[in-house]
C-alpha positions in Angstrom: 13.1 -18.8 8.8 16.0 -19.4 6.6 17.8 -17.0 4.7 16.6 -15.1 1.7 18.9 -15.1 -1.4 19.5 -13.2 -4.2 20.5 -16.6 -5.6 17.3 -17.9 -5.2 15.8 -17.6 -9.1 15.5 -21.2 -10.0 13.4 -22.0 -7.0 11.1 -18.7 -7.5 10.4 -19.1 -10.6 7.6 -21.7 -10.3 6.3 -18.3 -8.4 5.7 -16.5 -12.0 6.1 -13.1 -13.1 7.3 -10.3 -10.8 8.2 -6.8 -11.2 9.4 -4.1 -9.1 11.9 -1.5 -9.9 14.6 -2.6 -12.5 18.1 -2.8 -12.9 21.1 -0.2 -12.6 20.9 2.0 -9.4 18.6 3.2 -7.3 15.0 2.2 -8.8 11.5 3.8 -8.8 8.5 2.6 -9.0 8.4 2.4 -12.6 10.5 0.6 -12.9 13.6 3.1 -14.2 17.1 4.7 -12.6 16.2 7.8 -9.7 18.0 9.9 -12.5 15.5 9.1 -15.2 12.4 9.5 -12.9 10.2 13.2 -13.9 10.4 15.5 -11.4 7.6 15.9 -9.7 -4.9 5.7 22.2 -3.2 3.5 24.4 -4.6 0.7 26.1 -5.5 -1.7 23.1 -4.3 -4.7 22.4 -1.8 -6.4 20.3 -3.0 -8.2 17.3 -2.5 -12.0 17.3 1.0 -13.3 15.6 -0.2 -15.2 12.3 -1.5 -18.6 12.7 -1.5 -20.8 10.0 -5.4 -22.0 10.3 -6.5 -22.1 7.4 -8.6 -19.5 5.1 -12.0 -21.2 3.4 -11.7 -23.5 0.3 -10.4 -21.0 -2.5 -10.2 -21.8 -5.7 -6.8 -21.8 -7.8 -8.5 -19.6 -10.8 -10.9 -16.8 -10.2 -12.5 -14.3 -12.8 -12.7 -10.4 -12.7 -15.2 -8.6 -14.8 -15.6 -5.0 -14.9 -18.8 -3.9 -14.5 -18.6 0.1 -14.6 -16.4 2.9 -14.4 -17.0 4.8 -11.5 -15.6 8.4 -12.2 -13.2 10.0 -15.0 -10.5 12.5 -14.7 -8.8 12.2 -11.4 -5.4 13.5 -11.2 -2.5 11.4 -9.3 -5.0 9.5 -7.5 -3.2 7.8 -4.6 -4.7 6.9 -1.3 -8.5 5.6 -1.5 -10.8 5.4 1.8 -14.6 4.4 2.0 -16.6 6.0 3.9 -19.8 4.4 5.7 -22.2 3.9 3.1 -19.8 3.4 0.1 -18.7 6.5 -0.9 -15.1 7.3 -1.8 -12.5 9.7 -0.5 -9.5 9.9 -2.8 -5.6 11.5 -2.5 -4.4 13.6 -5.5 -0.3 13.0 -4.9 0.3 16.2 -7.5 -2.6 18.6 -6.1 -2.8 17.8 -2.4 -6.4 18.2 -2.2 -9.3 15.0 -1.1 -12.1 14.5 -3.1 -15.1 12.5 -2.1 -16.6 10.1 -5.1 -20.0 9.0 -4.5 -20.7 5.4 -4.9 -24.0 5.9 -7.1 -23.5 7.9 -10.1 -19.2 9.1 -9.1 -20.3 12.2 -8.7 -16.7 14.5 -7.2 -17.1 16.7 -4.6 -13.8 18.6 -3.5 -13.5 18.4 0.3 -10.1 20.5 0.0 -6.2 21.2 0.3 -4.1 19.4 2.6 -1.7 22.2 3.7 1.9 21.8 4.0 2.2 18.9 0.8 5.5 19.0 -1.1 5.1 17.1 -4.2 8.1 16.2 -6.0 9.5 12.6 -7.6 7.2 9.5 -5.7 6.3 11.9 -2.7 3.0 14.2 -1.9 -0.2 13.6 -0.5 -0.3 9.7 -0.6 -2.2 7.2 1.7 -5.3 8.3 3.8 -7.8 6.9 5.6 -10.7 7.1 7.9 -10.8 6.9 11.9 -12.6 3.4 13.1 -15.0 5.9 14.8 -15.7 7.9 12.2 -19.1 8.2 12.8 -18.7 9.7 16.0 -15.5 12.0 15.2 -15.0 12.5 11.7 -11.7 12.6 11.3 -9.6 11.6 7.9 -6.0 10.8 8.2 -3.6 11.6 5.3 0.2 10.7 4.8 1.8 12.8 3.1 5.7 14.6 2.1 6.4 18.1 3.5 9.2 20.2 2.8 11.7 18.1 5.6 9.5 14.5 6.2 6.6 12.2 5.4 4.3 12.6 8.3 0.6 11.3 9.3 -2.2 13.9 10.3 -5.9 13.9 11.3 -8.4 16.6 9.9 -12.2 16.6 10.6 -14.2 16.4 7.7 -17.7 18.4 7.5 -19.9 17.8 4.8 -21.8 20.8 5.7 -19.3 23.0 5.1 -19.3 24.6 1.6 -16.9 22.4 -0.9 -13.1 22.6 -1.0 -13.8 24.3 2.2 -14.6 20.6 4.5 -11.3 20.0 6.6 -10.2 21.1 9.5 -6.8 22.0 10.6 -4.9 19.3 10.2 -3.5 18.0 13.3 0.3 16.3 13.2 0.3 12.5 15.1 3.3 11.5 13.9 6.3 13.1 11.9 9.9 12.3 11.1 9.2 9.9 8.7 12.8 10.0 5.9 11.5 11.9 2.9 13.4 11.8 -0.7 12.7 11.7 -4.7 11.7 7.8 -4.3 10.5 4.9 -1.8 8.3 7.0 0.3 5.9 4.2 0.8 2.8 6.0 2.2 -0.1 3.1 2.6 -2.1 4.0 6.0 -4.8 1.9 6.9 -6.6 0.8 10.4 -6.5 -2.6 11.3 -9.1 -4.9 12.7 -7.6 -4.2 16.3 -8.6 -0.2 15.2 -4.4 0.9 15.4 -3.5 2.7 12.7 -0.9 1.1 10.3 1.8 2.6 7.7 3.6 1.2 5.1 7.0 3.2 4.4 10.0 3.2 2.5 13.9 3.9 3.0 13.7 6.9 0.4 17.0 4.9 -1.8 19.4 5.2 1.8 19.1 1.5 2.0 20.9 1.2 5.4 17.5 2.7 7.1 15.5 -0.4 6.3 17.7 -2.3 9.1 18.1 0.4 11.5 15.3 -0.3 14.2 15.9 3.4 15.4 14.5 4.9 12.2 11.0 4.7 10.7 12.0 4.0 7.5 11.5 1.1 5.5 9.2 -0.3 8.1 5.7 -1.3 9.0 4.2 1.1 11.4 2.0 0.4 14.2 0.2 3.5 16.5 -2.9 4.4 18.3 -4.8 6.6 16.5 -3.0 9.5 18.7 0.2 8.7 17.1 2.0 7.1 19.9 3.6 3.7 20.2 0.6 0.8 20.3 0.2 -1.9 23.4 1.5 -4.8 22.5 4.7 -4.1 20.0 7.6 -5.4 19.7 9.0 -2.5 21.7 7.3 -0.9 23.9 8.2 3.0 22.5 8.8 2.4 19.5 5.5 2.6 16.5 8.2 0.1 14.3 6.4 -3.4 14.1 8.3 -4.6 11.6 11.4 -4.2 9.6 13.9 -4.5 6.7 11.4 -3.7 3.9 12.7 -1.7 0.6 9.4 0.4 0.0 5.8 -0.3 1.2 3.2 0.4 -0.3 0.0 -2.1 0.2 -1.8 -3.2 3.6 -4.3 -5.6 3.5 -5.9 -7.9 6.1 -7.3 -11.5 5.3 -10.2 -12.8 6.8 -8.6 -14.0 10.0 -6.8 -10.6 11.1 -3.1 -11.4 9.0 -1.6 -8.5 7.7 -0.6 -8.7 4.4 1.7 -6.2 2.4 2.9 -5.5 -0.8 7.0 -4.7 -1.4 9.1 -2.5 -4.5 12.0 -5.1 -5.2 15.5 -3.9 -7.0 16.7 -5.9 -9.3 15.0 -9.2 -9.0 11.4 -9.9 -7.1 8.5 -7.7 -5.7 7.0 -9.3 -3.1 4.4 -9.9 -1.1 4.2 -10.7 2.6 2.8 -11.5 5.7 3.5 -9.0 8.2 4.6 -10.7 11.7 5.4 -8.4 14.6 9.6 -7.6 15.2 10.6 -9.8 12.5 13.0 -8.5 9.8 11.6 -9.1 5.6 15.4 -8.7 4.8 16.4 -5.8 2.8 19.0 -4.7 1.3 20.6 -8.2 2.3 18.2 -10.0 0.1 15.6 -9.7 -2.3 12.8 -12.6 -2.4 13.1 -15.9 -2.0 16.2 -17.8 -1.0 17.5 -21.1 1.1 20.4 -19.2 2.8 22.2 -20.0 5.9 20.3 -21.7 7.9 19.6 -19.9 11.8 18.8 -16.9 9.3 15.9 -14.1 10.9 15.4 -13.1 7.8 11.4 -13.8 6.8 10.7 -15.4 3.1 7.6 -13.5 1.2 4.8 -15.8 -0.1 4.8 -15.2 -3.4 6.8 -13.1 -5.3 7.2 -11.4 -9.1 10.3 -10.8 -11.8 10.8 -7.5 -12.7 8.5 -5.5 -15.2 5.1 -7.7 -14.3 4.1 -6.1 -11.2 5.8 -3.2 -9.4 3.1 -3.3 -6.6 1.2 -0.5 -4.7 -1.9 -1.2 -3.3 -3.6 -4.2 -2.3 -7.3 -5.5 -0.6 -8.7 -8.6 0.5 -12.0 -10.3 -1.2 -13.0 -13.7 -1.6 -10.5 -15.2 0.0 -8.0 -13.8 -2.2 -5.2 -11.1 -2.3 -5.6 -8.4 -4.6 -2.7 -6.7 -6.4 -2.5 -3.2 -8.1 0.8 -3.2 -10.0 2.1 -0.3 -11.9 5.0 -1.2 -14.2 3.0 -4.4 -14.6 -0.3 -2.8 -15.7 -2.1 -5.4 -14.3 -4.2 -6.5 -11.4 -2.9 -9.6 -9.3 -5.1 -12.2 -7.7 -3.2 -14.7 -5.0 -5.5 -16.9 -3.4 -4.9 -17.7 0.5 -4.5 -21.3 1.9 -4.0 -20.0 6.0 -0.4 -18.4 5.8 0.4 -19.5 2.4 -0.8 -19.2 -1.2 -2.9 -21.8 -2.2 -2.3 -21.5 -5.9 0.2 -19.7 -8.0 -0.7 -15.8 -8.8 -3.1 -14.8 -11.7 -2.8 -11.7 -13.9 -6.1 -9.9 -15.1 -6.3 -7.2 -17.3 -3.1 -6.6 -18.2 -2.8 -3.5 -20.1 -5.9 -3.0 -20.9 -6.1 0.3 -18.2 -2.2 1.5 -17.9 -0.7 1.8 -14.5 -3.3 0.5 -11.5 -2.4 2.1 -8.2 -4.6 1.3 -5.4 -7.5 -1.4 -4.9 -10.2 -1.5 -2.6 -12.4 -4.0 -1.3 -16.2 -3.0 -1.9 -19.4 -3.4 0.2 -20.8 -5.6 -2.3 -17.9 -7.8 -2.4 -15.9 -7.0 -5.2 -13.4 -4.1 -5.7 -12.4 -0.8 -6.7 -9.3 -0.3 -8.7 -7.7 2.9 -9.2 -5.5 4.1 -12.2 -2.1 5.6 -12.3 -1.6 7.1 -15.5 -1.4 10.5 -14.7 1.1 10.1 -12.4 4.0 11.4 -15.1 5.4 8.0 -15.6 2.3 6.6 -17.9 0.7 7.5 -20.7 -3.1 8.4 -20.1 -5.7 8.0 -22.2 -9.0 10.0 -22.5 -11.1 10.2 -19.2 -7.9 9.2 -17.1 -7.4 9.3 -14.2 -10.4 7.0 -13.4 -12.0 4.2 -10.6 -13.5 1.2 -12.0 -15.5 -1.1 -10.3 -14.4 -4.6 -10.5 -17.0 -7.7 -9.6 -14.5 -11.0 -8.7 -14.4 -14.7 -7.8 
């Protein structure tokens, strides 16, 4: 791969819009300066490296049309995970508790507290999600900020148990994770090859996105025990990837790539494909760039300016890439040719519902979307926080 530049504007900008976190220090998610931000098991094997066979025929434009709104008045909804059958767990960041949405009708049901949640700035209780046996054990994983880290436990969820009173103990797989006011990534997710996967970020010390040693500003890879997974790039170490700013969307496409979503600085947000022990180039470059040539650094596939994005969560459907973006207020759609986008990205519903944190992929093939407008950095409007469900092409 060649080297990414800051330089690289003129040939991005056929790419479109982009937004991350702005000019002038270190930036949040929104876009602004830190200082302006509100307070607030073994064994398996290693995913194939991506191949660049190619995804079915998409088309360049697709269509989103929302079809209902699931539930009203979340608070700092964050990390979203379906349950068998449909049904919704979500992450209040603010509140630290899990409630489960039901699929028909969005009725909430408080499953409880997650103990030991510091929320402050972009930290709290962010990603969760569910075991790939959940059926046989139950168990809900949650990423969240404590008092010294960002950590990943497991809890057992029982339904049977009265609500607000559903999880167990939690049970710590993973800690040490750098903490701070900003860039605490937080996306968890299990991948096809049922290791779990975290997106994090270098908390503004941008030097820990390069050091292999430390888990920040990485892509994570573990069994579901919390210990370094078969198959990466070193053998005892849970970093599969490196020199990322802030992660905070995993996705995978319909051949098993993994697929994340990036906070840029001053220039691009980005989106790329995640390839094991390779280095996405931060805080030596920001998107796209030609470089030095002999460089390690990897290029995203598409990226956006400044102000139109500022991405968090993202799902695959219909051959397509979904992006919630924040600052942006708007939902991204970048259809997949293999490795590469087949067409240039497509905004939907730009301001029509605030901040959009986290998207889904439903059982009936289009997609929930979650919005961010109680998060202290938007402005909500009646019945926000709330999920909507989305149907797309």
């Amino acid at each position: 791969m060649q080297r990414r530049s800051q330089t690289a504007v003129l040939a991005a900008a056929s790419l479109l819009l982009a937004a991350g976190c702005s000019s002038g220090g270190e930036k949040t998610e929104n876009g602004g300066d830190a200082s302006s931000a509100p307070p607030r098991s073994p064994g398996a094997s290693a995913p194939a490296s991506p191949s660049a066979s190619p995804s079915p025929s998409v088309a360049a434009k697709g269509s989103v049309k929302v079809t209902a709104t699931l539930t009203t008045g979340l608070e700092s909804p964050w990390g979203v995970a379906p349950l068998p059958g449909g049904d919704l767990l979500v992450a209040s960041r603010d509140t630290g508790t899990i409630v489960k949405v039901a699929a028909d009708g969005g009725k909430k049901t408080e499953l409880g507290s997650v103990p030991g949640v510091e929320a402050g700035g972009e930290g709290g209780l962010l990603g969760i999600a569910v075991s790939s046996t959940f059926g046989a054990d139950h168990q809900v994983y949650a990423y969240f900020t404590t008092a010294s880290d960002n950590r990943i436990v497991r809890m057992i969820y029982d339904e049977k148990r009265p609500a607000g009173n559903q999880l167990g103990a939690p049970d710590t797989i993973f800690k040490g994770i750098p903490k701070g006011q900003i860039h605490n990534g937080g996306r968890i997710a299990f991948g096809p090859d049922k290791m779990l996967y975290a997106g994090t970020g270098e908390t503004g010390d941008t030097g820990l996105a390069q050091d292999k040693d430390s888990p920040g500003g990485k892509v994570l890879r573990m069994t579901p025990d919390g210990e370094p997974a078969h198959g990466n790039p070193e053998a005892d170490s849970v970093v599969y990837d490196y020199g990322h700013r802030n992660v905070q969307g995993l996705a995978w496409d319909g051949e098993k790539r993994l697929w994340a979503s990036e906070f840029g600085q001053d220039t691009w947000d980005e989106l790329n494909l995640v390839q094991p022990g390779k280095n996405y180039g931060w805080p030596e470059v920001e998107g796209k760039g030609k470089g030095d040539a002999g460089s390690t650094f990897v290029d995203p596939v598409a990226q956006w300016k400044t102000a139109d994005a500022s991405p968090s969560g993202i799902a695959y459907a219909k051959g397509s890439i979904w992006m919630a973006g924040l600052r942006g207020e708007r939902l991204w759609r970048i259809p997949l040719d293999g490795t590469k986008a087949a067409a240039e990205p497509q905004a939907f519903l730009d301001g029509d519902y605030g901040r959009l944190r986290t998207v889904v992929a439903a059982e009936d093939g289009g997609l929930w979307l979650v919005t961010s407008n109680t998060d202290g950095r938007g402005e909500p409007r009646k019945g926000d926080d709330r999920i909507l469900h989305l149907e797309v092409s």
